[in-house]
ROKE-577030 format. One record per residue: z, x, y of N, C-alpha, C in turn; residue in one letter. Coordinates in pm, whole numbers, plus 50000, padded with zeros to 5 digits. Each point is the difference from the previous one (the first is absolute). Layout:
REM ROKE-577030
<site n_zz="Z" n_xx="X" n_yy="Y" ca_zz="Z" ca_xx="X" ca_yy="Y" c_zz="Z" c_xx="X" c_yy="Y" r="A"/>
...
This chain:
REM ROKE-577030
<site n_zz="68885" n_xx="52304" n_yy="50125" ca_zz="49930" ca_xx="49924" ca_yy="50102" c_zz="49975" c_xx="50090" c_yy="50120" r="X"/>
<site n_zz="49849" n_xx="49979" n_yy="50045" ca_zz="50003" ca_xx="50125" ca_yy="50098" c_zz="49989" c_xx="49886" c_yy="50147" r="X"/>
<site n_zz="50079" n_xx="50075" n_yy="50148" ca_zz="50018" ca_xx="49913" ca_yy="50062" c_zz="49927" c_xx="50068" c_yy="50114" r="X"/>
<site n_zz="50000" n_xx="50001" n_yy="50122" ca_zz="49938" ca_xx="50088" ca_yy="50134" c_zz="49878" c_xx="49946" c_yy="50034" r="X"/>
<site n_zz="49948" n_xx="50115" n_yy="50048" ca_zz="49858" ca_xx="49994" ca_yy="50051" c_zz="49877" c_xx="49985" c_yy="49901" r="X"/>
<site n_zz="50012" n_xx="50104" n_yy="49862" ca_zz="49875" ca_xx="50001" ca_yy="49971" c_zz="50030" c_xx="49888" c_yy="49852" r="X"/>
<site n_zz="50142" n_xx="49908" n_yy="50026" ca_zz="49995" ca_xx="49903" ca_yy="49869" c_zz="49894" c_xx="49835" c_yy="50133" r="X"/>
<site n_zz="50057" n_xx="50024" n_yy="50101" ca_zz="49931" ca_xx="49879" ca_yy="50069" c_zz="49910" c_xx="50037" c_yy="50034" r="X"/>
<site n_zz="49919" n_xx="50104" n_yy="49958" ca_zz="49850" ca_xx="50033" ca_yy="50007" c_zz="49936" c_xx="49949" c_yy="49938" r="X"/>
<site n_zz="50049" n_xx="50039" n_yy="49853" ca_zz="49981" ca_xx="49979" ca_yy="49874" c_zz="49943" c_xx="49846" c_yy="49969" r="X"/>
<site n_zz="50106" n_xx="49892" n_yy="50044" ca_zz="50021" ca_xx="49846" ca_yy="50002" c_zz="49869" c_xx="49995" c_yy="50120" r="X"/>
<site n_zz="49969" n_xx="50051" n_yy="50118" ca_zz="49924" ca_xx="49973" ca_yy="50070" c_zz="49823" c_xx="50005" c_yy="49921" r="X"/>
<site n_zz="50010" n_xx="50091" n_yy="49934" ca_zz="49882" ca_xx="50012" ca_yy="49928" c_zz="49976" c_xx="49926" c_yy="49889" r="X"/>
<site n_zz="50069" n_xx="49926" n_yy="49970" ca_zz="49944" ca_xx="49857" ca_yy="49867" c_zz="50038" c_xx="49877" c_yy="50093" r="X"/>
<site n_zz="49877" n_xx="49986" n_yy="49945" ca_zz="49932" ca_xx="49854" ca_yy="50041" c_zz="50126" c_xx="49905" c_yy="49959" r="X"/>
<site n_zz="50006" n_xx="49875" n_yy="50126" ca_zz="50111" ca_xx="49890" ca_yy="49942" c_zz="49975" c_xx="49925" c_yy="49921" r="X"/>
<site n_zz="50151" n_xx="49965" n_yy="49915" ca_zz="49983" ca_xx="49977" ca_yy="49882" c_zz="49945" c_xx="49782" c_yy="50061" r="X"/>
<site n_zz="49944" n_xx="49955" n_yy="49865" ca_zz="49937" ca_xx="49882" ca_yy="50039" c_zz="50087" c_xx="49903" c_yy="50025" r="X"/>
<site n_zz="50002" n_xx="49898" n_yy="50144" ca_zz="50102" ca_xx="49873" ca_yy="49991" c_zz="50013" c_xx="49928" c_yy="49866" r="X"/>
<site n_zz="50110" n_xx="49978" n_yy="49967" ca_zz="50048" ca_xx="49902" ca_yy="49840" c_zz="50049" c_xx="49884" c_yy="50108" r="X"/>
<site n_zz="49891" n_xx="49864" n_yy="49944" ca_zz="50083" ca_xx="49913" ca_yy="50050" c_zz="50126" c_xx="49931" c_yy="49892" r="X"/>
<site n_zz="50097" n_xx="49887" n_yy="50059" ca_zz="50058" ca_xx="49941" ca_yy="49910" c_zz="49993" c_xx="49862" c_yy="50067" r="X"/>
<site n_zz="50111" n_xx="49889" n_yy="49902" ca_zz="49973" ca_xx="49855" ca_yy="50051" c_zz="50153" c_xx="49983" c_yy="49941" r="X"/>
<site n_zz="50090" n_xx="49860" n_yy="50044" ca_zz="50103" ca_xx="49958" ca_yy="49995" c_zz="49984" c_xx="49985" c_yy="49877" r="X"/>
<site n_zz="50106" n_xx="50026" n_yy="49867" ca_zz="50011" ca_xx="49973" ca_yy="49929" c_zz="49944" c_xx="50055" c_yy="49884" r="X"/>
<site n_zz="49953" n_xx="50124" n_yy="50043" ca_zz="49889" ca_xx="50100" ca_yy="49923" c_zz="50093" c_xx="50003" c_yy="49871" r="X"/>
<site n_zz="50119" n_xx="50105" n_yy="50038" ca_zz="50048" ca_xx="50034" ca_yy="49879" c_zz="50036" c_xx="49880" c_yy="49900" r="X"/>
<site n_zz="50055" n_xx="49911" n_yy="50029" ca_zz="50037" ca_xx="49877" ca_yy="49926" c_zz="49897" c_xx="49998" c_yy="49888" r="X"/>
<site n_zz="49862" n_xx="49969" n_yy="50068" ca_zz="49838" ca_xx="49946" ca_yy="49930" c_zz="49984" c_xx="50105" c_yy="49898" r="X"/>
<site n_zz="50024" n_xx="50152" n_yy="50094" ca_zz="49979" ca_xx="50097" ca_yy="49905" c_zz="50114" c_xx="49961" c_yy="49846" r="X"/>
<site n_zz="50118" n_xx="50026" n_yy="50026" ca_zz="50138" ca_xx="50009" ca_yy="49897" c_zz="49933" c_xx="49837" c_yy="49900" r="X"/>
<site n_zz="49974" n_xx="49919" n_yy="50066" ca_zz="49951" ca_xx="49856" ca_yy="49923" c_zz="49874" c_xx="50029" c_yy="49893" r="X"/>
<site n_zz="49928" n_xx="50072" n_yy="50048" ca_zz="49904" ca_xx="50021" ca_yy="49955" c_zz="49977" c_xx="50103" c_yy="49893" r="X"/>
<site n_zz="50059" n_xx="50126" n_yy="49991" ca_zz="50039" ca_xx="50107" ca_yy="49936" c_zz="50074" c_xx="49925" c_yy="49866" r="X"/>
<site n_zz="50129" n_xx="49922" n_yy="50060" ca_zz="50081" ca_xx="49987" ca_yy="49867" c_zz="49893" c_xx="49854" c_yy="49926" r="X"/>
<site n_zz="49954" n_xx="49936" n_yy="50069" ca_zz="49854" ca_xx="49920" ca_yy="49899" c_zz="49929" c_xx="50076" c_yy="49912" r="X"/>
<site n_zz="49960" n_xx="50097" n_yy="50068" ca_zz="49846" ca_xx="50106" ca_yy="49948" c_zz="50108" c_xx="50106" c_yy="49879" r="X"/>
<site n_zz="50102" n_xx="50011" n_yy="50054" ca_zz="50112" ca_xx="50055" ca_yy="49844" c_zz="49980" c_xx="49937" c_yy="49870" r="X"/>
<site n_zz="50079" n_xx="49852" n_yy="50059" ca_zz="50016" ca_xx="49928" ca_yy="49871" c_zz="49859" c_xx="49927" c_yy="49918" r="X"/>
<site n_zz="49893" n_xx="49999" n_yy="50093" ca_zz="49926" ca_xx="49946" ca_yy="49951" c_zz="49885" c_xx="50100" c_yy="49865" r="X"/>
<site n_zz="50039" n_xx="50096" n_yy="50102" ca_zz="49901" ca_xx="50192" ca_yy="49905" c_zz="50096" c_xx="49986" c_yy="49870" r="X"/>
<site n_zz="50122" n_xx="50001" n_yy="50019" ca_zz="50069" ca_xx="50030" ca_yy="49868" c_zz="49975" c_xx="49876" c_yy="49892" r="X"/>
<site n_zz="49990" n_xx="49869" n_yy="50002" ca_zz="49941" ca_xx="49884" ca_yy="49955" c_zz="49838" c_xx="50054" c_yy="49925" r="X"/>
<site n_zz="49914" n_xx="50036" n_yy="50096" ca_zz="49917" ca_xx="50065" ca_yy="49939" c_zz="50021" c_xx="50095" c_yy="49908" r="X"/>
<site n_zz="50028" n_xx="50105" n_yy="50083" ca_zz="50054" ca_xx="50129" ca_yy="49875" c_zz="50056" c_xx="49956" c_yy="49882" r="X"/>
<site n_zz="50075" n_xx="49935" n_yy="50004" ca_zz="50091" ca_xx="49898" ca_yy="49875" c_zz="49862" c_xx="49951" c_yy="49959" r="X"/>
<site n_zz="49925" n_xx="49876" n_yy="49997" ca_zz="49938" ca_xx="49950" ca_yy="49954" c_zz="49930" c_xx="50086" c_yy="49914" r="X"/>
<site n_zz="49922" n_xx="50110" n_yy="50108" ca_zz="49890" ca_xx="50083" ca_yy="49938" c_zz="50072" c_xx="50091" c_yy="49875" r="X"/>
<site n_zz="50094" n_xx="50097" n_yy="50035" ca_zz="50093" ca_xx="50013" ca_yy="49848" c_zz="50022" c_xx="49917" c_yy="49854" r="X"/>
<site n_zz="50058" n_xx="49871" n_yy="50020" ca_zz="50022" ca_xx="49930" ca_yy="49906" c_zz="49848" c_xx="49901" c_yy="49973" r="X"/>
<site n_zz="49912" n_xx="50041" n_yy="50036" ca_zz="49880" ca_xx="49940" ca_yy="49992" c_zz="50071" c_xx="49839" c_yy="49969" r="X"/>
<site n_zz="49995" n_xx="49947" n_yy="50176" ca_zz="49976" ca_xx="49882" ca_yy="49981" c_zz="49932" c_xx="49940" c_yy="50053" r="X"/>
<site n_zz="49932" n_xx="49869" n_yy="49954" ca_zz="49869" ca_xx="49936" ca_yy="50070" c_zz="49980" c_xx="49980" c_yy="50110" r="X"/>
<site n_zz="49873" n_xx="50048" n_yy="50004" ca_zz="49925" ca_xx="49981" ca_yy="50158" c_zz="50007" c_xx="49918" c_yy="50081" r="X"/>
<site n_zz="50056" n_xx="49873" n_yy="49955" ca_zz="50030" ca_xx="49892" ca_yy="50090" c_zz="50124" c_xx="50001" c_yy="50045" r="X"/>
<site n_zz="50099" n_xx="50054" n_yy="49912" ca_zz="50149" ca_xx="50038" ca_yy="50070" c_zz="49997" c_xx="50090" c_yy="50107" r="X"/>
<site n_zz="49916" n_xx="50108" n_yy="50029" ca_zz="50002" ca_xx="50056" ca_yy="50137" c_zz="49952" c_xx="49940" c_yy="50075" r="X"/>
<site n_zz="49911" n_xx="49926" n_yy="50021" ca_zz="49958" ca_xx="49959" ca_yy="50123" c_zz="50059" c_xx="49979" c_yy="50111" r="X"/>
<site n_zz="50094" n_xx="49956" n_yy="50003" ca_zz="50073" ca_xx="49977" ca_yy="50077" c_zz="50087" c_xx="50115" c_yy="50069" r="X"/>
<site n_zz="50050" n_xx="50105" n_yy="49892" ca_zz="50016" ca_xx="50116" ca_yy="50087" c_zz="49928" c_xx="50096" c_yy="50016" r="X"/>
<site n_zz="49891" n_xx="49971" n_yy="49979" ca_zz="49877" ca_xx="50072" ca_yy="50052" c_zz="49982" c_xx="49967" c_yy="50124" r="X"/>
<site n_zz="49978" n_xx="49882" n_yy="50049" ca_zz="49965" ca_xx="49914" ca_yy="50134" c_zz="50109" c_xx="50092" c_yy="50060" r="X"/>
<site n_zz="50130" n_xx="49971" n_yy="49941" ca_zz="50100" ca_xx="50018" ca_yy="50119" c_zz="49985" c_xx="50154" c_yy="50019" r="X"/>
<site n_zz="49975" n_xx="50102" n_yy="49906" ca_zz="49982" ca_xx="50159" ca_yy="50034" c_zz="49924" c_xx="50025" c_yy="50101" r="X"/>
<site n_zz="49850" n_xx="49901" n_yy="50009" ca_zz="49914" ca_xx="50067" ca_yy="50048" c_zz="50022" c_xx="49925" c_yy="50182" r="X"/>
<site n_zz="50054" n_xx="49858" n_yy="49980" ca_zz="50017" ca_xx="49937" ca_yy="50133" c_zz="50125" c_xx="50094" c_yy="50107" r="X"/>
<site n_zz="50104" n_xx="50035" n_yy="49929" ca_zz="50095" ca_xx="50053" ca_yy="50065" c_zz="49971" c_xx="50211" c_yy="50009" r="X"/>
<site n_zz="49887" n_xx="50026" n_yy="49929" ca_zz="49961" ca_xx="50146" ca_yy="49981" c_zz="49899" c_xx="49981" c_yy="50158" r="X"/>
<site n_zz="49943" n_xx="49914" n_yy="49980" ca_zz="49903" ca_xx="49959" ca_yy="50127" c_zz="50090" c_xx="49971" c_yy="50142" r="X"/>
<site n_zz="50088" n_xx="49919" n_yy="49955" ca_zz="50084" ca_xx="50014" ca_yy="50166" c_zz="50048" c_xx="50107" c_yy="50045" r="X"/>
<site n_zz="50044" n_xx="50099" n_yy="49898" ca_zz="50103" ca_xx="50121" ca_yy="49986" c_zz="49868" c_xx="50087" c_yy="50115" r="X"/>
<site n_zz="49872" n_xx="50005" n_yy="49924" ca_zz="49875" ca_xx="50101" ca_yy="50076" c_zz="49995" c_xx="49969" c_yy="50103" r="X"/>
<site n_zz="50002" n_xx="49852" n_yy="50044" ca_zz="49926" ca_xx="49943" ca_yy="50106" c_zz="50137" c_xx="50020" c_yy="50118" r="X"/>
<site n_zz="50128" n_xx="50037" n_yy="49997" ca_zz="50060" ca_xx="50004" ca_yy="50116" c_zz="50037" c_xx="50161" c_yy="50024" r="X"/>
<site n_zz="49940" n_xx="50068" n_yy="49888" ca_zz="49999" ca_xx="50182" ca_yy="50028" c_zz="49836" c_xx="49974" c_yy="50056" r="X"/>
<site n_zz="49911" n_xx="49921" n_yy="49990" ca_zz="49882" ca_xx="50079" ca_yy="50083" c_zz="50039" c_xx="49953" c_yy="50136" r="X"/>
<site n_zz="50029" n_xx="49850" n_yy="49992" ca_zz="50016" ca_xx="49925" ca_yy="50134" c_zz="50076" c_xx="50135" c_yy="50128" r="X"/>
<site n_zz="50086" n_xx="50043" n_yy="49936" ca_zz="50076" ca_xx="50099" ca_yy="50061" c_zz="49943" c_xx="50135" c_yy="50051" r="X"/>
<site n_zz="49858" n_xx="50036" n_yy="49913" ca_zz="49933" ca_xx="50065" ca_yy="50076" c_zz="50057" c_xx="50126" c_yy="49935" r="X"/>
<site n_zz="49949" n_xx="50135" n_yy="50128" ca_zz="50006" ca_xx="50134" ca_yy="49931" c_zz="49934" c_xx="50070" c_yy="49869" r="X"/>
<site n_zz="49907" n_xx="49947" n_yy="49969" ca_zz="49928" ca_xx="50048" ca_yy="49904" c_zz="50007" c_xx="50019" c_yy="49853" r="X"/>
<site n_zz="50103" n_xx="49872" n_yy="49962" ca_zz="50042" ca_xx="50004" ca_yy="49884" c_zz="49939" c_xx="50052" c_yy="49866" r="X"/>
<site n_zz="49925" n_xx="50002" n_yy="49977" ca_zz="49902" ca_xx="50039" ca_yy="49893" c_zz="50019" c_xx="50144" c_yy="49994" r="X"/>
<site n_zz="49997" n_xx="50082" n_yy="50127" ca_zz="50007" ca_xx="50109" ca_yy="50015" c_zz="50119" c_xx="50105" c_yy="49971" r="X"/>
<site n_zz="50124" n_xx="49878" n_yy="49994" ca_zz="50124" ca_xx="50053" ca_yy="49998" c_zz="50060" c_xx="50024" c_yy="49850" r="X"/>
<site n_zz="50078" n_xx="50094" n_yy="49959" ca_zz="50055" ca_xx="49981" ca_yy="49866" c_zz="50071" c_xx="49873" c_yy="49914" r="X"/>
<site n_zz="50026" n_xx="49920" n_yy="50118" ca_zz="49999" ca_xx="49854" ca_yy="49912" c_zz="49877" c_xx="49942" c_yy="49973" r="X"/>
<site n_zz="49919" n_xx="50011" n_yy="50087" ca_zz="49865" ca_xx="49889" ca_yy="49982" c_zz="49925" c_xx="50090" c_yy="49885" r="X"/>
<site n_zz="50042" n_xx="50084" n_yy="49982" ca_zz="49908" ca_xx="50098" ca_yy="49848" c_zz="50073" c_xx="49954" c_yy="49881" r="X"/>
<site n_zz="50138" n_xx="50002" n_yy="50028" ca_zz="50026" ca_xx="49963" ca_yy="49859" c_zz="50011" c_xx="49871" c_yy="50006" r="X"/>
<site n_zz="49963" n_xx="49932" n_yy="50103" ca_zz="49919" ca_xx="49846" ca_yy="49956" c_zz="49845" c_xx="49990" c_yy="49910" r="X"/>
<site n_zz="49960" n_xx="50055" n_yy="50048" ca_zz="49827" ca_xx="50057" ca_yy="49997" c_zz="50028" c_xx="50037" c_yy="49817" r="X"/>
<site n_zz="50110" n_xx="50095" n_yy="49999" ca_zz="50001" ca_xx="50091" ca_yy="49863" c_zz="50031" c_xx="49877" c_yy="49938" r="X"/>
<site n_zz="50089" n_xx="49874" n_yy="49979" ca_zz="50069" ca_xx="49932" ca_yy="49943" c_zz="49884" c_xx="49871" c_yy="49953" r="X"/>
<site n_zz="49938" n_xx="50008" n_yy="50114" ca_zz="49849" ca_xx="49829" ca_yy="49932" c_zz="49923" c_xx="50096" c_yy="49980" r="X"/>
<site n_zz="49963" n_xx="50128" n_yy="49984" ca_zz="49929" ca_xx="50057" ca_yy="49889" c_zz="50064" c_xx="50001" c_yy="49867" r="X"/>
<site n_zz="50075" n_xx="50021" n_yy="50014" ca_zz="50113" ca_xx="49985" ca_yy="49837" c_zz="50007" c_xx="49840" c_yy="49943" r="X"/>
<site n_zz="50016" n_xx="49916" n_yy="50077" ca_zz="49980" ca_xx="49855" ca_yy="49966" c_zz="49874" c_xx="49986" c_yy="49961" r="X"/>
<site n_zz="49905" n_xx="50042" n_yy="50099" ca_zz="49844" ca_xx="49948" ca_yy="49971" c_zz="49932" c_xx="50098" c_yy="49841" r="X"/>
<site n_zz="50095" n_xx="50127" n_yy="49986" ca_zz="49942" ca_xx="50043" ca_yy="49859" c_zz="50016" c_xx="49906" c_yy="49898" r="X"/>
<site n_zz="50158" n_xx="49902" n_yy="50018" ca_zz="50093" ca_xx="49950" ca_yy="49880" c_zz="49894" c_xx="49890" c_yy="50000" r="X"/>
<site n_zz="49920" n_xx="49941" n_yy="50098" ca_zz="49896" ca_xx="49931" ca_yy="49987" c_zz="49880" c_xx="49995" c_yy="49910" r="X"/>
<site n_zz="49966" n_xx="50170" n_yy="50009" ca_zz="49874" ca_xx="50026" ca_yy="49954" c_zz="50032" c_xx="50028" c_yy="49843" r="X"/>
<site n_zz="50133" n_xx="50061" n_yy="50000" ca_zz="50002" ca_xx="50076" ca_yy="49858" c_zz="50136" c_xx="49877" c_yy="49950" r="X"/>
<site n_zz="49998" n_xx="49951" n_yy="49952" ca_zz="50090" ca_xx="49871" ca_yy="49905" c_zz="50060" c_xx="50056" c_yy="49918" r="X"/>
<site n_zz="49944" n_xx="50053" n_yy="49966" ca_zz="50111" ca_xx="50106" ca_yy="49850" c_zz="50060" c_xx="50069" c_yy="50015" r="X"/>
<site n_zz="50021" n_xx="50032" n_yy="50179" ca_zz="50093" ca_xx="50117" ca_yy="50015" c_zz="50026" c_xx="49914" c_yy="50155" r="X"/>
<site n_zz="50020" n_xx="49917" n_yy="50021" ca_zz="50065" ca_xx="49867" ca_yy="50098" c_zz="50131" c_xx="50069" c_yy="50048" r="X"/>
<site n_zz="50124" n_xx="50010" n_yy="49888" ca_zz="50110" ca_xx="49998" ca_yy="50040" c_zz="50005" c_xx="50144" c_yy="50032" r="X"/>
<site n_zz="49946" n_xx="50071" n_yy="49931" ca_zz="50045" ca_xx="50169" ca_yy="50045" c_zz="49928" c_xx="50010" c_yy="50156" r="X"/>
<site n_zz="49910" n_xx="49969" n_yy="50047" ca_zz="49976" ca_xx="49961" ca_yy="50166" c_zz="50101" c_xx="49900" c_yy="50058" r="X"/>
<site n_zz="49979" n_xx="49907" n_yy="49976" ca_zz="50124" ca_xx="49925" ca_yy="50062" c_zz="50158" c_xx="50100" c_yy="50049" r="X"/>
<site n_zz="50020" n_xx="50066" n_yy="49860" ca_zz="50107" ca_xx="50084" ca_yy="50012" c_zz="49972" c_xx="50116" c_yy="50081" r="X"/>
<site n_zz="49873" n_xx="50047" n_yy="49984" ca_zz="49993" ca_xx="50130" ca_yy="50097" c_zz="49993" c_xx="49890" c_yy="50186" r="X"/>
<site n_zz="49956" n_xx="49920" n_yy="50024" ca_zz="49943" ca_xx="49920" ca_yy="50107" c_zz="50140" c_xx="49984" c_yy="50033" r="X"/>
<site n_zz="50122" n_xx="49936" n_yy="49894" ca_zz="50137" ca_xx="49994" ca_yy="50090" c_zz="50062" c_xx="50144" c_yy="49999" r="X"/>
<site n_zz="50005" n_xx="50109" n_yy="49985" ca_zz="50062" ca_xx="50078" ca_yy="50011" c_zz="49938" c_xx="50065" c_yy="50150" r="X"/>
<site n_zz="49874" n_xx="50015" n_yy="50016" ca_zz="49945" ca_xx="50047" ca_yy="50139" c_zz="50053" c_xx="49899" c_yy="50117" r="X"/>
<site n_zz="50016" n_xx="49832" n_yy="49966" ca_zz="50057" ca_xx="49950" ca_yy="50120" c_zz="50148" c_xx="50015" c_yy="50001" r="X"/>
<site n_zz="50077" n_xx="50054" n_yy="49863" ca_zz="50129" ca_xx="49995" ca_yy="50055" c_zz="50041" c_xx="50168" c_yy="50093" r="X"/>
<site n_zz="49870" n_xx="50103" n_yy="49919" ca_zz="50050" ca_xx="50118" ca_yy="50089" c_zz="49918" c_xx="49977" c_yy="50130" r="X"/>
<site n_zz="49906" n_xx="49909" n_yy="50047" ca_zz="49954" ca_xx="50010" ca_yy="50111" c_zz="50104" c_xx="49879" c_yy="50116" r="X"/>
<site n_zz="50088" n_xx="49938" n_yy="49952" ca_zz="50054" ca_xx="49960" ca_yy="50073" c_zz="50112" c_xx="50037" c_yy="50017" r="X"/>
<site n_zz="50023" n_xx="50122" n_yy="49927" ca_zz="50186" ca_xx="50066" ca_yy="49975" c_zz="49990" c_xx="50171" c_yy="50032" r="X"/>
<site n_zz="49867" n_xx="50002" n_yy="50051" ca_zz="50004" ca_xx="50129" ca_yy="50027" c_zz="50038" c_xx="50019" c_yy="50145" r="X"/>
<site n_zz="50043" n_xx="50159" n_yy="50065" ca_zz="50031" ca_xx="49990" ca_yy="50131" c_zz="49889" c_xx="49972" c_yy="50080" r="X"/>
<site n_zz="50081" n_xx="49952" n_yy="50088" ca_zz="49922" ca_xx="49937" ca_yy="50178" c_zz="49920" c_xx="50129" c_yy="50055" r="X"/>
<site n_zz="49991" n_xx="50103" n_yy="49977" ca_zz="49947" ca_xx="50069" ca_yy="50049" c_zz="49865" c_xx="50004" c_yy="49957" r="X"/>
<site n_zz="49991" n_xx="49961" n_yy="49831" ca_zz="49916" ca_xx="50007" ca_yy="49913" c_zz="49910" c_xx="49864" c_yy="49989" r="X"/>
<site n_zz="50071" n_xx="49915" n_yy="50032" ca_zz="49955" ca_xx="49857" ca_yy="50027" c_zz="49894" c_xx="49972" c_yy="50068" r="X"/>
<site n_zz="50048" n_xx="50091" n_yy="50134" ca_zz="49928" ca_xx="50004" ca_yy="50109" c_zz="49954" c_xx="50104" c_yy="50044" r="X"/>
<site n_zz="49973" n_xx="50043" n_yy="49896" ca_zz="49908" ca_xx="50175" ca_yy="50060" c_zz="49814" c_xx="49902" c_yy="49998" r="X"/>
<site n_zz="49959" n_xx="50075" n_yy="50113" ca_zz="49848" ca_xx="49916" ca_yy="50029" c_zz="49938" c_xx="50128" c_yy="49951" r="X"/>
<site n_zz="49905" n_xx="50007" n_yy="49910" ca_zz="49917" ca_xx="50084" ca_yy="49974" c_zz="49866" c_xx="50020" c_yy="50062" r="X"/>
<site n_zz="50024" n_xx="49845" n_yy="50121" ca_zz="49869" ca_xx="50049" ca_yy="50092" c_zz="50081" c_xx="50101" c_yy="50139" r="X"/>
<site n_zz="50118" n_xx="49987" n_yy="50024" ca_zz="50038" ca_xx="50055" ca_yy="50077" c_zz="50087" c_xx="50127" c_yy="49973" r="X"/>
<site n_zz="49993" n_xx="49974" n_yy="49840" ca_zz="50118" ca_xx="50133" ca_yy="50011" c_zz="50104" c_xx="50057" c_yy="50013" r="X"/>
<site n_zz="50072" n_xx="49836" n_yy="50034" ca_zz="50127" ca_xx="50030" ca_yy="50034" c_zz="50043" c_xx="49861" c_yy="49970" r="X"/>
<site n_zz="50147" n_xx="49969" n_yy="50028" ca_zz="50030" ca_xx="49874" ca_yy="49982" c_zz="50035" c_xx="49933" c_yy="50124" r="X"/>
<site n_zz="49942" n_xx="49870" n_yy="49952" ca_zz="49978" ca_xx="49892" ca_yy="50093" c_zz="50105" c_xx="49866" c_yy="49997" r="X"/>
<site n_zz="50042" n_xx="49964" n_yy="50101" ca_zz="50120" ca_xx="49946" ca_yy="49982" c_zz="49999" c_xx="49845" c_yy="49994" r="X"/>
């Protein structure tokens, strides 16, 4: 770690990083919502494996995509440029992988499977990596 004059130079010359807001009870909604959007993907995944009928997911389909939707909607609410950051890519990377298992049916579960393996390393990878902004270059907190 370099400390002195020319490390608070350094910090003086990048732009500040963007306000993240939050709200009472964030993490709760978040942790509520995550362990929904878990159990409900694996229900799918299950389903889509053991090929079972289309009417048996529905329901955890709804719940993947309702609680996948709250999960987005309180990382944008929060601001900082999510999309931009190494989580919001391997969001981006992950409903491209869903939306192939869409297009291509015969090969459903091997996307599905590649689609959960990018959200489990994009949510288990380090914080540094999480939040590295590739519009800024650095990570954003």
């Amino acid at each position: 770690m370099t400390t002195g004059p020319k490390a608070a130079a350094g910090a003086a010359d990048r732009p500040p990083s963007p306000a993240l807001r939050s709200f009472r009870g964030e993490r709760a909604w978040q942790v509520g919502a995550r362990t929904v959007h878990l159990a409900a993907m694996a229900l799918v995944l299950g389903g889509v494996a053991f090929a079972a009928p289309e009417r048996a997911l529905v329901l955890p389909i709804a719940l993947t995509l309702a609680s996948g939707l709250l999960l987005l909607g309180i990382d944008l609410w929060k601001g900082g440029g999510y999309f931009t950051q190494g989580n919001g890519v391997a969001v981006l990377l992950k409903l491209a992988l869903l939306g192939l298992g869409q297009l291509l049916p015969a090969a459903r579960l091997e996307w599905y499977l590649a689609a959960t393996a990018v959200a489990s390393i994009g949510s288990h990878m380090p914080r540094t990596w999480r939040h590295w902004s590739f519009l800024h270059r650095r990570v954003i907190e």
